[in-house]
N, C-alpha and C positions, 0 to 999 in steps of 0.2 A: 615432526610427525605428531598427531592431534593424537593424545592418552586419555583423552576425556572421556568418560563411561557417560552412556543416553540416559539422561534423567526427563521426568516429566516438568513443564515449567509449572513455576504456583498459577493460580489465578490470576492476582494482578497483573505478573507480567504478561500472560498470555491475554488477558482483555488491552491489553498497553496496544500488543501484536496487533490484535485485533480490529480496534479501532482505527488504526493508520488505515487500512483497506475503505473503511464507511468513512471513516471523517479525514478528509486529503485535505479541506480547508473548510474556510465557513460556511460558501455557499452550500457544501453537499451536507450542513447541519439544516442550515432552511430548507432544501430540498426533502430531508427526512419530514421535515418535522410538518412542513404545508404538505405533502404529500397523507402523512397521519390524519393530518388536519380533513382533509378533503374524504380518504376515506373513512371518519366517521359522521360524515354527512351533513359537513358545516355549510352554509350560503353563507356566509359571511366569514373571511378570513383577514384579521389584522398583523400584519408582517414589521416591526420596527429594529434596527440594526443601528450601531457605534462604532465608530474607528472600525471601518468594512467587516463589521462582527466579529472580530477578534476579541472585545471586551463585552460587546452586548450584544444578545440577539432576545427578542423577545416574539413569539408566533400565539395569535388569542384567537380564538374559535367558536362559532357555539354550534359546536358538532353535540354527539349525544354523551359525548365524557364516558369516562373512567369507573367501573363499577369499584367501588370500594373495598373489597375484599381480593380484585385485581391489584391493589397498591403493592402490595408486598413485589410481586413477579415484574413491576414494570419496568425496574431496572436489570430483570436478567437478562443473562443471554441466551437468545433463541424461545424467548418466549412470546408470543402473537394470536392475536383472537381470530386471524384471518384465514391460517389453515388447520386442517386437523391430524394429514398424514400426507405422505411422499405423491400419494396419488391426486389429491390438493394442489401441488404444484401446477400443474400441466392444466387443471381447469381455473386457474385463480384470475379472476377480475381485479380484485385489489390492488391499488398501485404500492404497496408494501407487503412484504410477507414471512420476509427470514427472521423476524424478531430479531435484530441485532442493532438498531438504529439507537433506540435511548440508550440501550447498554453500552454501546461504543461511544455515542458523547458524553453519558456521564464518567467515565472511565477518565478521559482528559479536560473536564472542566468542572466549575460550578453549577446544577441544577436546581432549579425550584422549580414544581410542579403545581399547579393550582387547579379543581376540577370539581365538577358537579354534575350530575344524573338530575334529570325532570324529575319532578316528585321528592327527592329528597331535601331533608330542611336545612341540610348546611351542604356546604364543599369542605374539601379535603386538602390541605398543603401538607409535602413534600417536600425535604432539604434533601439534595444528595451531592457526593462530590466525590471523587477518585473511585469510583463505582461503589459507593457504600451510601445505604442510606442514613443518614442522621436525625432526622426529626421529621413526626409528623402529627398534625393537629388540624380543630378543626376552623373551618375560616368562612364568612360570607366572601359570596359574589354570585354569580347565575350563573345558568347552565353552561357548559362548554370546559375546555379545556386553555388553563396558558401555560404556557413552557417560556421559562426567563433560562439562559444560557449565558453565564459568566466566564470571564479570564480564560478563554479556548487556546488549548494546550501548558496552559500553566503549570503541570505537573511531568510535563516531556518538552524542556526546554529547545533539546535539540528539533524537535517537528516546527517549533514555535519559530523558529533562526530560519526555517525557509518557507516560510509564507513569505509575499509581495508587499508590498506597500499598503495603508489603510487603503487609497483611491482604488488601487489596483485589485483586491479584494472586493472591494463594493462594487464596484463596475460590474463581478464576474457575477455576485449578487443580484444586482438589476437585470443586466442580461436575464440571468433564472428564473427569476419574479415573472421576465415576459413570457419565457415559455408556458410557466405552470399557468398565468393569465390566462393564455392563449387556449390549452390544453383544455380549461374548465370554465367557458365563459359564463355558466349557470349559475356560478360562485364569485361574489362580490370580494372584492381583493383591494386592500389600503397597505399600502409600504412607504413608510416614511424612512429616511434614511438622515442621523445627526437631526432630530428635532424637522425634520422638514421634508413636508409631503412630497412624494416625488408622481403618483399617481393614483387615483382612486377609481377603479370599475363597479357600473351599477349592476351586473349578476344578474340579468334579465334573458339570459342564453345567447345572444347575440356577437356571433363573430367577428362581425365588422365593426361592434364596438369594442369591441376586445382589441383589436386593430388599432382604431382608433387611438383608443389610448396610452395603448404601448410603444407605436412608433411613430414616425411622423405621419402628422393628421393627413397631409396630402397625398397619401401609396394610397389608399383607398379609390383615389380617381385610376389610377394606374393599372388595377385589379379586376379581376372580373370571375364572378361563382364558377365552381365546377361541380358537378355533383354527377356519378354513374354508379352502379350498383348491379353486381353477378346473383347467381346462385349463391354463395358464400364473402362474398366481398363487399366490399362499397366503401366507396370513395367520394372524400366533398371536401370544401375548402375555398380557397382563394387562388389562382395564380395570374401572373402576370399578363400583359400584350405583349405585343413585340416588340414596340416601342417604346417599355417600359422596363430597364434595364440596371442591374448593379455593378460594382469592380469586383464584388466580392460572393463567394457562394452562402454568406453567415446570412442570406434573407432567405434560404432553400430551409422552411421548418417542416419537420413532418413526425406525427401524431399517428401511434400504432396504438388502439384501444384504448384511446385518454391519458396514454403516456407520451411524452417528447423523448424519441431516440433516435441515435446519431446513425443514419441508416446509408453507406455509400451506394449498397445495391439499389435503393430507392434514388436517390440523388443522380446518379448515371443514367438510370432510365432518363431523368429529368431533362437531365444535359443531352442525352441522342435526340430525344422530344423534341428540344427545341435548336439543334444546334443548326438547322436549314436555315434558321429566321434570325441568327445570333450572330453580331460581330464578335472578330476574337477578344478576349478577356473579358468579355462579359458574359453576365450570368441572369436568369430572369430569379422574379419574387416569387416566390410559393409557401400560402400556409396549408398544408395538405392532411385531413384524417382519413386513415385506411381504419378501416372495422375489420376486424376475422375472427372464426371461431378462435378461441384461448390458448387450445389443442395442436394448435397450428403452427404458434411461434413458441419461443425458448427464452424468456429474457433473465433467466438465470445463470445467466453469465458472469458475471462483476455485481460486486455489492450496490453499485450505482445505480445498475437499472436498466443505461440507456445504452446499451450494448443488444442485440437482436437477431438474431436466427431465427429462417422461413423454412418449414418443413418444405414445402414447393415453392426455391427461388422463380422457375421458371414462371408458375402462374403468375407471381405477385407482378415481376416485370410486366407481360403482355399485356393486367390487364391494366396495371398505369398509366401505359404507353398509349396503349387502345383507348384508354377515356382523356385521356393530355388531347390525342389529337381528333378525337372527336369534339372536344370543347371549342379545338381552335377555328372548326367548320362552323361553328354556333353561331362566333360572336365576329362583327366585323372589325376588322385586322388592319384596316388602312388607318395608317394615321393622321388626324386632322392636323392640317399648317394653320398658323395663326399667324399673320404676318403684322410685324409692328414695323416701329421706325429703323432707317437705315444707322446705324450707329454703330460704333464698337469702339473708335478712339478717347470719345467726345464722351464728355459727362451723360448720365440719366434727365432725359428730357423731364422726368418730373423736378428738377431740378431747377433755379428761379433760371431765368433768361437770363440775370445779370451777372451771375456766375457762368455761364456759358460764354457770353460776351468778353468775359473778363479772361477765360483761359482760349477763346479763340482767337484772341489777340494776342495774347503771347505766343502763338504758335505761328512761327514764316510759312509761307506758299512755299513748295515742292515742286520744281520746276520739274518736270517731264524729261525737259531736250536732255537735261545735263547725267541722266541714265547714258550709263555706257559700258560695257564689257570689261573694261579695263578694274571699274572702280565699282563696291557692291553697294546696293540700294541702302541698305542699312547702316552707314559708317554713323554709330550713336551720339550721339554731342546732347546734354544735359538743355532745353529748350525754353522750360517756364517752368517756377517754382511754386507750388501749389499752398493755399494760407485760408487755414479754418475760417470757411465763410457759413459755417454750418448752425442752424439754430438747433435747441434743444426742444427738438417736435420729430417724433415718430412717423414713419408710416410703415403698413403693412406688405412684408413680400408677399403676390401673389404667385399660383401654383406654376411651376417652370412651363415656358414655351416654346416653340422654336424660334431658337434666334436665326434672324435677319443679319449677314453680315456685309459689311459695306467694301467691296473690294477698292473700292476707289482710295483707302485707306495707305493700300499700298504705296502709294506714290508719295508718300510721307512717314514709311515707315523708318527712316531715319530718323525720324526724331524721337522715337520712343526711350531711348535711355541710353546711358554714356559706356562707353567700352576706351580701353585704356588703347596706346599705341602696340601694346604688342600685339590684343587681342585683335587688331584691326590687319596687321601683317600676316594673322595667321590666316583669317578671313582672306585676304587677298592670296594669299599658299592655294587655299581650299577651291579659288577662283578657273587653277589651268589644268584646262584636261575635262572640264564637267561633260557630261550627256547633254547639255542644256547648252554650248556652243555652238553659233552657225547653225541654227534653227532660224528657218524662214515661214512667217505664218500664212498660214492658208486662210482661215476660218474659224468660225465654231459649230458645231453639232450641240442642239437639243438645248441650247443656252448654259451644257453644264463639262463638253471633253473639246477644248482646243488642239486644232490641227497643225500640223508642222509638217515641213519635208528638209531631209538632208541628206546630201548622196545619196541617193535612189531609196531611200528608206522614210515612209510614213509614218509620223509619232503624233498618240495622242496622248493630250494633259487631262487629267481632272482636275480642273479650278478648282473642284471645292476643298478635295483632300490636300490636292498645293499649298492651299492658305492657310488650312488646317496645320500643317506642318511647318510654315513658316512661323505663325503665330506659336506651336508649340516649343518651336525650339530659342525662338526669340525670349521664350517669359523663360525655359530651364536655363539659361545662358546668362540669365538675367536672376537668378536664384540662385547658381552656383555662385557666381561674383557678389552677392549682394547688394545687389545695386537695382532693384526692382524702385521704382519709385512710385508714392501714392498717392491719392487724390483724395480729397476729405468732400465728405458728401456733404452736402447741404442741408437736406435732410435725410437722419441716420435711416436704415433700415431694419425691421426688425422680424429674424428670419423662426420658424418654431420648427423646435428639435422633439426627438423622441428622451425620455427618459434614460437610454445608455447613453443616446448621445450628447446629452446635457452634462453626462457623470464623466467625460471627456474634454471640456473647456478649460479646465487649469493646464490640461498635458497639452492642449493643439493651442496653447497662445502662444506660444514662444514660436513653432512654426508657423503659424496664420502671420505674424508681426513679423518674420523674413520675408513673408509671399506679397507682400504691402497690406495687409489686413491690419484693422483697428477692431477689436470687437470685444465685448464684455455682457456676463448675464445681465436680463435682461427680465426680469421676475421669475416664473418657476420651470417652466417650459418653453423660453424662450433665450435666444443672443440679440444685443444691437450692434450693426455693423457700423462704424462712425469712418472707417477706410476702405478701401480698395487699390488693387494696381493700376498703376495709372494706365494701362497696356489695352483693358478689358471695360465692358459696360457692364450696368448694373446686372444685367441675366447673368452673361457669364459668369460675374464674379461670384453672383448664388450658386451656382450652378456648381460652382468648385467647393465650396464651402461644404456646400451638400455631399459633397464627395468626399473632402477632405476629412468630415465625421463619422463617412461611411467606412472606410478605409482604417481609421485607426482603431489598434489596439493592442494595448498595455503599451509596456516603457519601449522606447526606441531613441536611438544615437542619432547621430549626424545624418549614418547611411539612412536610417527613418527616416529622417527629416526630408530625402531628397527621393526615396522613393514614396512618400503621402504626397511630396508635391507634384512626381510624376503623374500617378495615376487620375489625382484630383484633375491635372491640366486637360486628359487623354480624354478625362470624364464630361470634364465642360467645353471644351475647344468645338465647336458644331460652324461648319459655314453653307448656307443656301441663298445662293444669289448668283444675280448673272453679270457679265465681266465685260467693259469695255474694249474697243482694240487695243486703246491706249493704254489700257492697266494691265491688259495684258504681255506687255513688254517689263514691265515694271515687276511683273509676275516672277517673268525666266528670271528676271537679272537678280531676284533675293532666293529663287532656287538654287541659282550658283554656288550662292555663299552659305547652304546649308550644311550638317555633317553629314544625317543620311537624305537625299532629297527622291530617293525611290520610293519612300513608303508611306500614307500617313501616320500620327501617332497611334491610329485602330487597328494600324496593318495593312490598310488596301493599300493597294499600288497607286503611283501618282503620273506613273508614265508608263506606256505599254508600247509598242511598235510592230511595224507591218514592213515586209520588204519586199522590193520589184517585184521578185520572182513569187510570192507569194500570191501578189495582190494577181502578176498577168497569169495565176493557175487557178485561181476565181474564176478568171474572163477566158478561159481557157486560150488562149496565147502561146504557153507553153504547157508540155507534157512534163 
């Protein structure tokens, strides 16, 4: 039984308390501190971070600085120029206002303070550390304010033991960096991170350069404005088409009076918005600002900020929803095809002829007859061995297309990579009994659903999800065994990431180099891809890449490993083309030997059916 009598704690410990709420890790120290920054009315904010800020963060401004007889109070707590009483709350613009932000970081680190007022003949430095101030003097520099931020939690070892990795920390940094970007494109923003620029925005108000900068340059084709505006609302942004799509909901931003908060109520509208036009697990892009009076929401929640209460949930939904799908009337929604070369097994025709030459010759003809029920299209055997024919010359990926996929491929897809004898027995197990026996063909409809009949029952295929499905299971199949094999380009490719996804290439080499990738940076915002699977053409294999970046985040094990190469596959596997008689025999017979061959990997179905009685009460036949 607890005999302890309630005493009050001293100071320090309870600032100790204190500060674990505001400062959880580094990022929510640069969130204070660029947040401070912005509301004192800087255009120009400089952000540079060490070892993921755990030893240095440094944020330089030239907002309107620190009055000088404000020094004293800057590091208490619940001191702020921003409100003046409780009823301040409820009307506050400011993206800060509990006065607790320097208080709580000086309490567990190093601070030096640096500042100056227009018109005054010097600046002001600051030493402070375990919430105490130490020294202060006076110092050139101009206007604005810097905040240097050392050894964070140095004095609370135990907070210090569950922070992440340096990488891991700085990732969640950058990430930050994009929202506040995003949040205030009118503010000029440089973040370097270990000596080295990660991005620079020119603060000219501009969203789409905000955009631009932060992510990859190519979402912008992808996007399109939205702008509506009530009596008391308005709404504008960026979101997606329809055929502009992610695995993940982390591209869904949304901006409630120049703050980034994590809003599900918003996000759900999003998702009803669009779930008509949406295959399953996927999610569209949205950078979205809601305006409303002040009065209205509550984000006095968590010392963070971006937690959010709507005095009237119900308006805010309707009128989201209501301006989402009036944008989608606006703008036209059909997707353009761009049809390129037949390709998918064969190298990138930008590729010399003479390497084409060179592996089309190692590859045997695929004889048709010798398909047969008994045995599956796919029994693997190792074909031709692939040898750096690559020069050291670049070129540029351009923006994704739709891939063209060559069904004809089929009739060779045994050769694509080696399966041991057990793996092949098992495949022959999986062989008796399928839906896909004793299918006699009819036809095709539309160039794109193959007909069948068997025992009185009509079945149709989707070629395209079919091959989709075959191709997907053949590369995981081929990723669990390790035995994906790859193809060295000739000329390497060189694909551009966004700034998170750049702070992500040391963690996805090790899994891009299972999936048959060769890739390495490739100056500041870019990778060179010098591999591929041998399995895939040059689109797809971007195309996964691009997924494989979008997909991850922070540490992950083995089971990571297999689920970023899942979705990356699900993400790039696309097939649109039409299908011979003849391949399409070649089709049924590697459906056989699939695990699920019901479904694609997006979910549609690949085979549906129709029976006698069904079709002769169409034609009314029977009652």
């Amino acid at each position: 039984m607890n005999q302890n009598r309630i005493m009050k704690l001293d100071e320090k410990t309870a600032s100790k308390i204190a500060a674990g709420e505001v400062v959880e890790r580094p990022a929510m120290v640069v969130k204070e501190l660029v947040e401070n920054a912005i509301d004192a009315g800087a255009g120009e904010i400089i952000v540079d971070i060490k070892k993921g800020g755990k030893a240095y963060i440094k944020v330089t401004d030239n907002g309107s600085g620190i009055h000088y007889d404000d020094l004293p109070l800057v590091f208490e707590r619940h001191a702020t120029s921003k409100i003046r009483g409780i009823e301040d709350l409820y009307e506050a613009t400011s993206l800060g206002f509990r006065g607790e932000a320097l208080a709580s970081i000086c309490a567990v680190s190093g601070v030096e303070l640096i500042t100056m007022r227009s018109g005054e003949p010097h600046g002001v430095k600051v030493a402070a550390a375990g919430g105490a101030i130490h020294k202060v003097s006076e110092v050139g520099t101009i206007q604005g304010t810097t905040i240097i931020v050392r050894d964070l939690f140095y004095n609370t070892p135990a907070r210090l033991k569950f922070l992440k990795s340096d990488q891991t920390e700085g990732r969640a940094i950058t990430e930050l960096m994009g929202f506040l970007t995003l949040s205030h494109p009118e503010v000029s923003f440089k973040y370097t991170v270990d000596d080295k620029l990660v991005f620079h925005t020119q603060g000219k108000g501009s969203l789409a350069n905000a955009i631009f900068s932060v992510f990859d340059p190519g979402m912008l084709k992808g996007l399109y404005e939205i702008s509506e505006q009530s009596e008391r609302l308005n709404l504008k942004g960026f979101i997606s088409k329809f055929d502009y799509t992610k695995g993940t909901k982390a591209y869904q931003l949304v901006f409630v009076n120049g703050r980034y908060v994590k809003s599900d109520l918003i996000k759900d509208v999003i998702q009803i918005a669009y779930k008509p036009y949406m295959m399953n697990n996927r999610y569209p892009v949205c950078v979205l600002f809601l305006e409303m009076p002040p009065n209205e929401i509550d984000v006095n929640i968590h010392p963070a900020k971006t937690e959010i209460k709507f005095h009237d949930d119900g308006e805010v939904k309707q009128f989201i929803f209501s301006a989402l799908k009036k944008a989608f009337n606006l703008y036209d929604q059909v997707p353009k095809a761009t049809f390129s070369e037949r390709e998918v097994f064969s190298i990138s025709t930008r590729q010399s002829s003479e390497a084409s030459e060179r592996i089309s010759e190692a590859v045997p003809a695929y004889d048709l007859k010798s398909v047969s029920a008994s045995k599956p299209v796919y029994e693997h055997k190792p074909v031709y061995e692939h040898k750096p024919v690559y020069e050291q010359k670049a070129t540029h990926t351009p923006l994704p297309k739709v891939q063209e996929m060559d069904f004809s491929s089929l009739t060779s897809f045994a050769q694509t990579f080696s399966e041991s004898e057990n793996a092949t027995e098992i495949e022959l197990d999986r062989l008796k009994g399928t839906i896909y026996d004793d299918l006699s063909y009819v036809g095709v409809f539309n160039r794109t659903y193959l007909i069948y009949e068997k025992q009185n029952t009509l079945y149709m295929i989707d070629q395209h999800a079919a091959h989709e499905k075959i191709l997907y299971e053949a590369f995981m199949r081929a990723f669990e065994r390790q035995e994906i094999l790859s193809q060295v380009l000739l000329l390497p490719e060189v694909v551009d990431l966004s700034p998170l996804q750049m702070s992500k290439v040391d963690l996805l080499r090790s899994t891009l180099a299972k999936m048959g990738y060769g890739i390495e940076p490739f100056g500041e915002g870019s990778i060179i891809i010098r591999e591929i699977p041998g399995m895939f053409n040059m689109q797809v294999a971007t195309e996964m890449v691009r997924a494989i970046f979008d997909e991850a985040d922070g540490h992950f094990d083995e089971a990571g490993h297999h689920k970023i190469a899942d979705k990356a596959c699900k993400a790039a596997i696309k097939a649109h083309d039409a299908i011979s008689d003849m391949e399409q025999s070649a089709l049924i017979e590697s459906l056989k030997g699939l695990e699920s061959p019901y479904t694609c990997p997006h979910g549609r179905p690949i085979i549906i059916k129709f029976s006698l009685t069904e079709i002769e009460r169409k034609f009314k036949r029977v009652l």
